[in-house]
C-alpha positions, 0 to 999 in steps of 0.5 A: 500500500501506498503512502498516500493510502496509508495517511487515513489510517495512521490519522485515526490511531492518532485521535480518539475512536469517535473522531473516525467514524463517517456517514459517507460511503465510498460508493456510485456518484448521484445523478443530475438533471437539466433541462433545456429550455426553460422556456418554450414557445408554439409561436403563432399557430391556425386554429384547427392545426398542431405544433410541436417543440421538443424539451431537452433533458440532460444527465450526467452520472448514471442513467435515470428514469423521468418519473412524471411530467404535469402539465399545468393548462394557466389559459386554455386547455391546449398544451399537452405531453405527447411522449409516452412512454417516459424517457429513460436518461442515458449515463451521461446523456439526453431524452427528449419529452415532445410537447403539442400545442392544438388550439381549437379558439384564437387567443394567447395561451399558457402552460406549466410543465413540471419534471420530475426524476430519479436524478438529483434526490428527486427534484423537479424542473419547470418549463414555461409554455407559450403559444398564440392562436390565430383564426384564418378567415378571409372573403373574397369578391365578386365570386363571378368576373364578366370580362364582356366584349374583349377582342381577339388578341386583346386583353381584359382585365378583372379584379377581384378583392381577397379581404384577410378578416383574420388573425394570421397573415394569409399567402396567395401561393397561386391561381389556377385557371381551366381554360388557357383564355384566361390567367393571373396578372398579379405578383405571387406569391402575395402576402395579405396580412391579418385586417388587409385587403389586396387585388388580385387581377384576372386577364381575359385574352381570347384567340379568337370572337367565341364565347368563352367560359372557365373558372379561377381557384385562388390556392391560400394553401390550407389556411382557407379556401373559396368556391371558384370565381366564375369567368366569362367573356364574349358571352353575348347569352347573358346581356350586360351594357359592356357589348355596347362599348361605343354606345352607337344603340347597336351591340358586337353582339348585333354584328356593330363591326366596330364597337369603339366607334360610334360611327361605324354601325349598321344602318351608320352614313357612310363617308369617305374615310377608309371605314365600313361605316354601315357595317355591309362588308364594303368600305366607302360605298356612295361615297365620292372616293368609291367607284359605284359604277364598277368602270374603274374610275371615282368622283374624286378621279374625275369620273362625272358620273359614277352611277354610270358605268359608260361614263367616265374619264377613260371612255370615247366621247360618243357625240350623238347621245348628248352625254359627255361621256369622256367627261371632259366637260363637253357634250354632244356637238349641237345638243344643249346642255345648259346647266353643264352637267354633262347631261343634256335633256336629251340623255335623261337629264330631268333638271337642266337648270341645276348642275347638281341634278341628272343621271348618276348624280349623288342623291343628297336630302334636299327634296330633289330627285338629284339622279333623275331616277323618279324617287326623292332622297332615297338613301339620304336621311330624308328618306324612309329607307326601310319604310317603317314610317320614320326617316333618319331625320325623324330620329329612325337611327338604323333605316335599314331595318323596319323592325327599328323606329322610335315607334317599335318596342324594345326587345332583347336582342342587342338593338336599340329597338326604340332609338332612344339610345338604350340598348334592350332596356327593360328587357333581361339582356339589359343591365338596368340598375348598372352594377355590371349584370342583367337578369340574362347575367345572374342578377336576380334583382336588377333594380338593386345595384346592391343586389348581383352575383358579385357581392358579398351575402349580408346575414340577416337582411332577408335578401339573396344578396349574391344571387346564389338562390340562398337568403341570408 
């Protein structure tokens, strides 16, 4: 035996018996805890979803047992121990106890867990739990978008309103379209933050005049869902004013072939400008820059009669007919043409007196018959062209058609029957309280622009505000 051994036992043969004896043992050395960390937090978490955090518990000597974890709920009843069965600690190493927050209301709530083992001559440990519940909720308007006429290669744009009405941010991951005619026009992904609102914007862009019809579902993830917004474009079945962009009386839908132009319309007076003004599929026509007479020449080229295809600057004077048929002003050797029209009485020239006045002339509204023909301004504004009773002047404004007169009755079918600028008012084409839908469009009351299916449902007023057929 060692020196340094030996020291004990000489020590006691020195001092009295007593002084040698001792309640410590030579033995195992205790165990002890610790825990990490003592304070834990959820963080925010959606009503109706879980969180866990894991509780770290150290040893160090032998190996012990947890004995028993309390958890004491101080605000809510929604932290509990999901470990089970209880940890052994290792010599010298660590157990995990995982702890799960479920909340099934909103608010801040709190907990206690308290640890006990067989360490540290049974000594407990506290950890201090937080967590905080938030409520997704948020509305969403219109449900349908009516992106009205939109034509091929141009695009039209539609919002609608996300309003985030709850305690947690949202986020807009996507939104997924059934048709490649329409599609997002907005950033994503696009944070909404609890009490905010954001646009979202829905682009129509058709390939071509159909109508089309699809659906958008905006993806917020599974925080909160919305039925599909309807979408449709083109879709002259369900009325509305916004086929009627131009405000002529006629519709797209009634074949206005252009509909930014107020001008251009059927039944519209045509005037030399390069446009289809009446919308017959013929630019120009009766117009001085259009040859009327087919023989290659216009009035504007010097053709002096261009309701008359023998008569025209590129023809051989004929001097027996006493028509100046080349038009260069002359007429027949010998044969009076007082007015100097080209025409001489002898050639059917009714009104020798009036230059403005003989075969192939233009008729104008001045109660002359200015082509000779036997018929007063037809084809002016003075004449009832399409003999319902009313002339242009009168305030017939499409004189093509009899079934259009400020005498006729409105009806649906994208005309302004009546000619008192409306198109099918009254009727379920038309969109009479001005909210954007008729009755062919879904609106179920259409003298309440509060009332359509792009508006949110109001409970308890006793009125189907969105038109879904369901009251409150």
């Amino acid at each position: 035996m060692s020196r340094l051994h030996l020291w004990p036992v000489l020590l006691c043969a020195l001092l009295p018996l007593s002084a040698c004896k001792s309640d410590v043992s030579v033995g195992k050395l205790e165990s002890t805890m610790s825990v990490t960390p003592l304070f834990a937090d959820f963080g925010r978490v959606a009503v109706g979803d879980i969180a866990t955090v894991d509780v770290t518990v150290t040893g160090q000597g032998d190996a012990f047992d947890i004995l028993n974890v309390q958890v004491l709920n101080i605000e809510g009843g929604y932290i509990a121990l999901d470990t089970d069965p209880l940890p052994t600690v290792p010599s010298d190493g660590t157990g995990l106890l995982t702890f799960s927050y479920s909340p099934t209301e909103p608010g801040y709530h709190y907990a206690r867990a308290t640890i006990s083992s067989a360490a540290d001559r049974g000594n407990t440990r506290e950890v201090e739990m937080t967590g905080e519940a938030a409520q997704p909720s948020a509305t969403l308007e219109p449900g349908l978008l009516d992106f009205g006429r939109v034509p091929a290669g141009e695009v039209g744009l539609g919002n609608v309103t996300v309003v985030n009405t709850g305690t947690m941010d949202l986020v807009l991951d996507s939104v997924h379209v059934d048709h490649a005619a329409f599609y997002g026009d907005s950033s994503l992904p696009l944070d909404i933050p609890a009490g905010a609102s954001e646009t979202v914007t829905l682009a129509f862009s058709p390939a071509d005049d159909d109508a089309i019809n699809g659906t958008a579902t905006l993806d917020f993830g599974r925080w909160v869902s919305f039925d599909p917004i309807v979408m449709r474009g083109n879709d002259c079945s369900v009325g509305g004013s916004t086929f009627d962009q131009d405000a002529d009386g006629v519709s797209w839908c009634a074949d206005d072939c252009d509909d930014s132009r107020p001008d251009v319309r059927p039944g519209g007076t045509e005037v030399c400008d390069g446009a289809d003004n009446d919308c017959n599929g013929v630019v120009d026509d009766g117009t001085s820059c259009f040859d009327d007479d087919g023989d290659g020449y216009t009035e504007e080229e010097g053709d002096c009669a261009d309701g008359d295809s023998t008569v025209n600057p590129g023809v051989e004077e004929d001097y027996g007919n006493g028509i100046d048929d080349d038009c260069d002003g002359t007429t027949d050797y010998g044969d009076t043409d007082t007015d100097g029209d080209g025409y001489a009485p002898s050639a059917g020239d009714c009104n020798d007196a009036n230059a403005d006045i003989h075969p192939g002339a233009t008729e104008t509204a001045d109660g002359l018959d200015n082509d000779c023909d036997g018929v007063t301004d037809e084809g002016t504004d003075a004449y009832d062209d399409d003999g319902d009773g009313y002339t242009e002047v009168a305030g017939d404004c499409n004189d093509t058609d009899s079934a259009v007169s400020p005498g006729a009755t409105e009806t649906a079918n994208w005309l302004d029957d009546d000619c008192d600028g409306d198109v099918d008012e009254g009727t379920a084409y038309a969109d009479d309280d001005g909210d954007g839908f008729s009755e062919a469009g879904g609106d179920c009351d259409d003298t309440d622009a509060s009332v359509s299916p792009a508006v949110l449902e109001t409970s308890g007023n006793g009125i189907d505000d969105d038109c879904d057929g369901t009251i409150d």
